[in-house]
Backbone bond lengths (Angstrom), bond angles and torsions (degrees), N, CA, C in turn:
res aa  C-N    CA-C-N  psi(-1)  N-CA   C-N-CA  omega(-1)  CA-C   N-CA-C  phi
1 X - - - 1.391 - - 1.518 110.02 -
2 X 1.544 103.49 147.64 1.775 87.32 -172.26 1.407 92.92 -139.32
3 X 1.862 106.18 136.46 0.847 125.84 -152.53 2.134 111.19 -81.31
4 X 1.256 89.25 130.27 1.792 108.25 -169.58 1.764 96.21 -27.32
5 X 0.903 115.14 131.84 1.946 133.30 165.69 2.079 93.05 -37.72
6 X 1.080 97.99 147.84 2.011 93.25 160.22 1.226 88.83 -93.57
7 X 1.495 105.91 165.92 1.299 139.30 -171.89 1.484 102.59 -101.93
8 X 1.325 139.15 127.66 1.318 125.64 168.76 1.748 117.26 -90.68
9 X 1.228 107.49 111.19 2.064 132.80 -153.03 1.403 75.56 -80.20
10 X 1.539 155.14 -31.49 1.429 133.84 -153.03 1.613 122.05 -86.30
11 X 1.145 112.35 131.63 1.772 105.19 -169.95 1.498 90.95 -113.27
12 X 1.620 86.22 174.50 1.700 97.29 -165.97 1.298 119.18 -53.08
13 X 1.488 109.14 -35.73 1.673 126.07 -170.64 1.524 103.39 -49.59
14 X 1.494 114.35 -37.80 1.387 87.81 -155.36 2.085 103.08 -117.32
15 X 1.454 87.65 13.54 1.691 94.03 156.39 1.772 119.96 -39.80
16 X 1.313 119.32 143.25 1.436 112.84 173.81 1.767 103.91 -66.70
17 X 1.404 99.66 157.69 1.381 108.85 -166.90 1.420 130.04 92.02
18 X 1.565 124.98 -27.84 1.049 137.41 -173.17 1.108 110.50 -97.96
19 X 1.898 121.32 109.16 1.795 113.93 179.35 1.783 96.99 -60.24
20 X 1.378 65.53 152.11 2.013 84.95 149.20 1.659 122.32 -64.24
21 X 1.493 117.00 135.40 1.274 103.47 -169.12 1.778 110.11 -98.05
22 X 1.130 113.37 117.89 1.612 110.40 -163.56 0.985 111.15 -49.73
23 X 1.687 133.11 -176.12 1.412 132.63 -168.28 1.834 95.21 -107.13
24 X 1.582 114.46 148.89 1.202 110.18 176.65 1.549 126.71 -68.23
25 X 1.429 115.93 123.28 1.181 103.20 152.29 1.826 155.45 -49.39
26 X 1.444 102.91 135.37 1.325 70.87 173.83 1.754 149.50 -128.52
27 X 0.798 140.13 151.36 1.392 131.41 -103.13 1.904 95.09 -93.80
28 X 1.393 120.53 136.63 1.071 120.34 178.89 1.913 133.30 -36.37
29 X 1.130 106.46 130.44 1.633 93.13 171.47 1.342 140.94 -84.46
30 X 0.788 119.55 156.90 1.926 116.95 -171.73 1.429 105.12 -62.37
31 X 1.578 118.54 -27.63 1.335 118.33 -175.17 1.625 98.82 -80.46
32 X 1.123 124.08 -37.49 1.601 123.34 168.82 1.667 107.79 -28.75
33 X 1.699 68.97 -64.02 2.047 89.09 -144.33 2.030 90.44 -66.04
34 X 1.384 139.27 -20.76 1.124 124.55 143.30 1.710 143.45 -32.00
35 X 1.159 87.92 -56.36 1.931 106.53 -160.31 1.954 81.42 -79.76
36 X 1.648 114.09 -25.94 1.490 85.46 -165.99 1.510 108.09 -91.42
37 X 2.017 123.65 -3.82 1.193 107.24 -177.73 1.301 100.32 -95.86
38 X 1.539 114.52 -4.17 1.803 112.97 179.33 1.460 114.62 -72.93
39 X 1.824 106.96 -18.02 1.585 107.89 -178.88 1.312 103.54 -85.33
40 X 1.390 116.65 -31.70 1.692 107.71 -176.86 1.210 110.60 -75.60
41 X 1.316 129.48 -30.45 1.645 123.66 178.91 1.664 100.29 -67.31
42 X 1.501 136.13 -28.05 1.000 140.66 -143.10 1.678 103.26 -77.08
43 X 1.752 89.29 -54.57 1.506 125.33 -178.31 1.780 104.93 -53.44
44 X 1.488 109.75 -70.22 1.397 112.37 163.97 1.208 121.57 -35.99
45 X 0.914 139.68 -45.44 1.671 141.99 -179.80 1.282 111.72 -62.17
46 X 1.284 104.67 -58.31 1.666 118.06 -172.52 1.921 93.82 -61.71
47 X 1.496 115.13 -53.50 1.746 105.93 175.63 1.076 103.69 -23.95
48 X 1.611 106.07 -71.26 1.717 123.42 -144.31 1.693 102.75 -65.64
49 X 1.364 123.58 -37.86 1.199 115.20 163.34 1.245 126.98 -62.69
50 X 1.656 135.95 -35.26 0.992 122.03 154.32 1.572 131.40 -66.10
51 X 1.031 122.18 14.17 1.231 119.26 -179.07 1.751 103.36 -117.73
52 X 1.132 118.65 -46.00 1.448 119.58 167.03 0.999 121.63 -76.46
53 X 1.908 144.93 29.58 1.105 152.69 -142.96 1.423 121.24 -171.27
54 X 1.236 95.46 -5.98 1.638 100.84 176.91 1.341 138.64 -63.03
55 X 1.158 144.07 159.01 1.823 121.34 -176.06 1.583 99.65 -74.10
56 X 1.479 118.95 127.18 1.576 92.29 148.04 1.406 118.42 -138.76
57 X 1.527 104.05 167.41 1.328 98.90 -170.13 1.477 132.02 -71.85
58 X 1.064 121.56 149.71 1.236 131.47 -170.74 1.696 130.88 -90.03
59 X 1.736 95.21 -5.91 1.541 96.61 177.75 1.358 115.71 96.40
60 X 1.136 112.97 -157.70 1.694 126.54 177.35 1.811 87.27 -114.34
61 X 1.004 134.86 41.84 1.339 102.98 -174.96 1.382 92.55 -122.93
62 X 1.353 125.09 120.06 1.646 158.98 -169.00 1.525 102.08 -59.04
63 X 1.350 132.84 -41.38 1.531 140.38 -127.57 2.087 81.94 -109.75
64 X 1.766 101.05 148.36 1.396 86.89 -176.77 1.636 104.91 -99.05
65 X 1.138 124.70 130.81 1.488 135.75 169.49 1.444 104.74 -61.28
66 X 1.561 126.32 160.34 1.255 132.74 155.65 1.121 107.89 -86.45
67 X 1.515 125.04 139.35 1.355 144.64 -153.19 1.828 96.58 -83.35
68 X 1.175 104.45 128.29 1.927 115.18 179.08 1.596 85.80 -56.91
69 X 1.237 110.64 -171.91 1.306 130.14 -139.70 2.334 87.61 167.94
70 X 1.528 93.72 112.99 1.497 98.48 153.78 1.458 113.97 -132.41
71 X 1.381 109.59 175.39 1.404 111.75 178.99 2.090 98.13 -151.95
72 X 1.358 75.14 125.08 1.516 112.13 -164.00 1.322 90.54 -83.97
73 X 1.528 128.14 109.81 1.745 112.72 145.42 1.710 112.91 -112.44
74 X 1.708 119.06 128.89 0.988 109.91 150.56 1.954 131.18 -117.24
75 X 1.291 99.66 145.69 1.487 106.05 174.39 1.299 135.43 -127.56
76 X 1.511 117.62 124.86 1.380 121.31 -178.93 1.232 131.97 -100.72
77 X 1.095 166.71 123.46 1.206 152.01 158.71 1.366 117.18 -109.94
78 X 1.135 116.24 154.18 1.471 140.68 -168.77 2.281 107.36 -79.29
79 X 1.216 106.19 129.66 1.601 102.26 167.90 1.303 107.24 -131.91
80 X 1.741 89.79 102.52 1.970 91.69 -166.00 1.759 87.23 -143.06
81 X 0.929 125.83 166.92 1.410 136.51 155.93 1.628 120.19 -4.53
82 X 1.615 82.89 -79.68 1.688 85.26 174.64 1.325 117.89 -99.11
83 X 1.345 108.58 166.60 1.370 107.39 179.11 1.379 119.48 -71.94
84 X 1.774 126.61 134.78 1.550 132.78 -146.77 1.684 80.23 -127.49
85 X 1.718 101.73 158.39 1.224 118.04 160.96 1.337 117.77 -60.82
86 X 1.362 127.27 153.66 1.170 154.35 164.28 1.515 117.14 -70.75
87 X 1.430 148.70 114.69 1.263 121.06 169.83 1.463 120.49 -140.67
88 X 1.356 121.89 108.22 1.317 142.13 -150.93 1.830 101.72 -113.45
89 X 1.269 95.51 119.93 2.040 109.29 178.58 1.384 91.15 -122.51
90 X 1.490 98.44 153.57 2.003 125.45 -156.23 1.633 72.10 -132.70
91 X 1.076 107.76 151.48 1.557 124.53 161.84 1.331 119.44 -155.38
92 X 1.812 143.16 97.65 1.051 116.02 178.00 1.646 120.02 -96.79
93 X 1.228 105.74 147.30 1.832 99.87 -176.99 1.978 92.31 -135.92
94 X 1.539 80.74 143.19 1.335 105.05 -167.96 2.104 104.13 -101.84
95 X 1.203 112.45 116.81 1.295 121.70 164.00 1.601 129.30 -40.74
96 X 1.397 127.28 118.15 1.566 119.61 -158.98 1.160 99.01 -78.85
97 X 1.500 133.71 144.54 1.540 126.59 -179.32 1.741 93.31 -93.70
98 X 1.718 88.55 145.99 1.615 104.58 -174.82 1.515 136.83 -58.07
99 X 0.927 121.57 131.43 1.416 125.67 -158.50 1.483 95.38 -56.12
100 X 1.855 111.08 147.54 1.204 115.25 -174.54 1.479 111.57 -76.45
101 X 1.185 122.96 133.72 2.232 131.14 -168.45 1.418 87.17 -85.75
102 X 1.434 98.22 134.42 2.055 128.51 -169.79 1.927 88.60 -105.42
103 X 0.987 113.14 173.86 1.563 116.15 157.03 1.063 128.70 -49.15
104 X 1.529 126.57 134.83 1.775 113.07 156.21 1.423 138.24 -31.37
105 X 1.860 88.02 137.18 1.635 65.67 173.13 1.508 90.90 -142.75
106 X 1.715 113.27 70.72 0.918 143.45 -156.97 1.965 117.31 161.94
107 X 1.744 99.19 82.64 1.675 93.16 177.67 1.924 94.27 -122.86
108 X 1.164 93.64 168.79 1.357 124.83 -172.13 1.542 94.14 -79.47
109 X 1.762 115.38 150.16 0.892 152.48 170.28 1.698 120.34 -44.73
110 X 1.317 104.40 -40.10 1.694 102.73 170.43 1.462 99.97 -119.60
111 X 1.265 103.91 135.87 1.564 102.25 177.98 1.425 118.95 161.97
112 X 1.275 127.44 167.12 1.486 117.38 -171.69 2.023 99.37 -155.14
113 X 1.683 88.55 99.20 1.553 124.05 177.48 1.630 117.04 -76.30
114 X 1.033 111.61 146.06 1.318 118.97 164.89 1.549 113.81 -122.20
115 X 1.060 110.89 124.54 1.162 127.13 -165.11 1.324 121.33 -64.22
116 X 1.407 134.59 120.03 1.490 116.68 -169.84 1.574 106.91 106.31
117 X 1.117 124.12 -67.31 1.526 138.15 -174.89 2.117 106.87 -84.44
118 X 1.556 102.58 -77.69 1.690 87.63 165.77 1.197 140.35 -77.78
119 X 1.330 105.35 -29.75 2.096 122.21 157.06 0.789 113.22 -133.76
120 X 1.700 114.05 157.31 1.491 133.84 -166.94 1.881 97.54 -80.78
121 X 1.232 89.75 139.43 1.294 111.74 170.72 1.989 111.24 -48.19
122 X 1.451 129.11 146.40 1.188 108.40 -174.03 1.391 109.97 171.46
123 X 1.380 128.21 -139.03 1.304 177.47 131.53 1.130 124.26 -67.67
124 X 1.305 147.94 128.58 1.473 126.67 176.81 1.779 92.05 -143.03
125 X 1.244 101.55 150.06 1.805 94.13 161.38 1.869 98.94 -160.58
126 X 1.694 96.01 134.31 1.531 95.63 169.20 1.509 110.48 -123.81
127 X 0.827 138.00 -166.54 1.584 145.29 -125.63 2.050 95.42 -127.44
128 X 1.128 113.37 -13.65 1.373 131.13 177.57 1.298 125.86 128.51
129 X 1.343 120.42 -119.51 1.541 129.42 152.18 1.444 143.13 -136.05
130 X 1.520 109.69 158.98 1.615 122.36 -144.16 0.944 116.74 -62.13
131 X 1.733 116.90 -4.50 1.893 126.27 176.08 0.969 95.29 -172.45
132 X 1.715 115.34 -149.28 1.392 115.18 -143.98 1.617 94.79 -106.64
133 X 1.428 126.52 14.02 1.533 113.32 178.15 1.635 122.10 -100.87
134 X 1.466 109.03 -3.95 1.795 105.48 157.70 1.370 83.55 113.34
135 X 1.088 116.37 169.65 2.046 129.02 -169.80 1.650 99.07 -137.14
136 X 1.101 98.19 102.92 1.771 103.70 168.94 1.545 109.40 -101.83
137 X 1.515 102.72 139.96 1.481 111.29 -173.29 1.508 85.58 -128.83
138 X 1.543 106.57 163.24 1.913 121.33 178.22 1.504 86.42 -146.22
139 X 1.182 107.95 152.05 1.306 141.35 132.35 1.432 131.82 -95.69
140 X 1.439 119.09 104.48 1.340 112.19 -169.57 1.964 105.92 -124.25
141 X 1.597 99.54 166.49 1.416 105.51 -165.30 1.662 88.45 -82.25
142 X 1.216 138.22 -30.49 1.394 127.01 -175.91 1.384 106.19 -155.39
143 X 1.312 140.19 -165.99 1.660 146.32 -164.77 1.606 110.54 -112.87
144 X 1.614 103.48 12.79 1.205 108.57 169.41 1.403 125.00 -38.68
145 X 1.362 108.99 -41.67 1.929 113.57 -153.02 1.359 109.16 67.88
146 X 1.144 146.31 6.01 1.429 143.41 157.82 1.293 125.91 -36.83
147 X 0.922 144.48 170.83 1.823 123.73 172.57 1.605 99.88 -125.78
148 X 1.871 119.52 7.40 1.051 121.76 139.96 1.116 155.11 -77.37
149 X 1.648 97.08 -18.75 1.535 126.00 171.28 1.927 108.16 -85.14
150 X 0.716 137.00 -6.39 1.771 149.72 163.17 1.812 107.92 -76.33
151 X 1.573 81.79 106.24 1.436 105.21 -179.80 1.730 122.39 -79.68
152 X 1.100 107.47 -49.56 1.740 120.94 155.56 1.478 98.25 -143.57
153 X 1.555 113.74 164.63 1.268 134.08 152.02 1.582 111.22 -121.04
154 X 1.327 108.26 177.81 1.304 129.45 151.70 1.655 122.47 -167.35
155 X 1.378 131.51 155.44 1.016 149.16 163.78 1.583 105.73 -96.47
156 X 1.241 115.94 120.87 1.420 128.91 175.41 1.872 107.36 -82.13
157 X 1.265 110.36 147.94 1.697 86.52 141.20 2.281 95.32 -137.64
158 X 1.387 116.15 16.21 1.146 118.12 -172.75 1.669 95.87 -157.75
159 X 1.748 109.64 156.81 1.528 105.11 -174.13 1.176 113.49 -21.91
160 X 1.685 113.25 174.74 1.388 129.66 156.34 1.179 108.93 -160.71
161 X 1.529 114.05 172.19 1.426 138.98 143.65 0.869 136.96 -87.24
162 X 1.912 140.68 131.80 1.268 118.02 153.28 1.472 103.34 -117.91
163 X 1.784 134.29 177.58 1.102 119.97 148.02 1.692 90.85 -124.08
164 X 1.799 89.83 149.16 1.366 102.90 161.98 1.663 126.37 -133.82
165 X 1.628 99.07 162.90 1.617 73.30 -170.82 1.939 101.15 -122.43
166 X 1.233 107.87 -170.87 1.326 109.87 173.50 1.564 129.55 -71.83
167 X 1.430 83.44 130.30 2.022 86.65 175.53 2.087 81.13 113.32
168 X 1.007 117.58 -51.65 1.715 109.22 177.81 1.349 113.69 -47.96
169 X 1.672 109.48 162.93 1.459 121.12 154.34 1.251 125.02 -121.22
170 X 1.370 124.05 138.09 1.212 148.19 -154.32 1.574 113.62 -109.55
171 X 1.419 128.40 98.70 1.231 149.46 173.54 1.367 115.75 -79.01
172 X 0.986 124.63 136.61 1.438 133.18 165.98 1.515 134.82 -163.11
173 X 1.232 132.69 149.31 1.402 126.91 -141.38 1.440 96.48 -169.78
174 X 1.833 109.24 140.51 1.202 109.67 -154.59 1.513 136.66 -6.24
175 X 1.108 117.63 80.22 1.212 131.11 162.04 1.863 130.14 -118.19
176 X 1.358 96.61 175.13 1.558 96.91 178.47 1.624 95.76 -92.09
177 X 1.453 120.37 158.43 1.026 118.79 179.58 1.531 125.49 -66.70
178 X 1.351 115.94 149.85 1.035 160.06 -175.37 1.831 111.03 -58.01
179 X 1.475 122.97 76.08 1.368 113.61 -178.03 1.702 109.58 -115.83
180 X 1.340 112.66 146.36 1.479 140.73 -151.69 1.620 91.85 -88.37
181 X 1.233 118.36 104.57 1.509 129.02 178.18 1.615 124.15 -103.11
182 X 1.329 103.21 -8.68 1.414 121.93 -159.14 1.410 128.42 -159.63
């Protein structure tokens, strides 16, 4: 008896030389290719609003400006096979006008304040004086220069305090500046 031939089990695929053939991909969805140009228009917008929307400052200048006004457009479109929607958002955002400036509460070392109007009424303390000749501060009832209108003085030669209040004037002479503690 003679024994059956073998069968040869090997197919072409897996001959040497022949890659493996990868598995198919599969092909993106319209709901994809949506949600991802709705995030980029989303993203853009939100940029463009932060960038045209920011606080800014306004200066020393007293008088009120009309508030800018931008208008944000962003647009995305799709580069795929077929032709994809377009999708373009307008956004306008209006600039906050600047908060109204109260008195200092922070003046310089030589100088003569009125209390209420150039600095806030308070506490004050500076660090002493600006060289070697001592820091005199006054409190006076008005800008007379009178030596009746002088409510207290002092000559520093190391920190101090004063408090002052509104409606007074505030003298000062070589010193370090003047910061609001209280």
């Amino acid at each position: 008896m003679t024994s059956p031939e073998p069968q040869n089990t090997t197919s072409w695929a897996t001959w040497p030389g022949v890659p493996p053939q990868p598995p198919a991909q599969p092909k993106p969805s319209r709901r994809k290719a949506w949600l991802t140009h709705g995030a980029i228009g989303f993203v853009a917008l939100i940029l463009g609003a932060g960038m045209g929307g920011g606080d800014a400052e306004a200066g020393d200048s007293e008088a009120a400006a009309p508030a800018p006004t931008a208008t944000v457009t962003a647009t995305a479109s799709a580069e795929a096979a077929a032709p994809a929607p377009t999708v373009t958002v307008t956004a306008t955002v209006t600039a906050k006008p600047p908060k109204p400036k109260g008195p200092a509460t922070t003046v310089a070392g030589d100088g003569e304040y009125l209390v209420g109007t150039d600095m806030a009424a308070g506490t004050y303390r500076t660090a002493g004086p600006d060289g070697a000749f001592g820091c005199y501060w006054e409190r006076a009832q008005d800008s007379s220069g009178e030596f009746d209108s002088i409510i207290s003085n002092e000559n520093l030669q190391g920190s101090g305090r004063v408090t002052v209040r509104k409606g007074e004037v505030f003298k000062t002479t070589r010193c370090q500046k003047w910061v609001k503690v209280g």
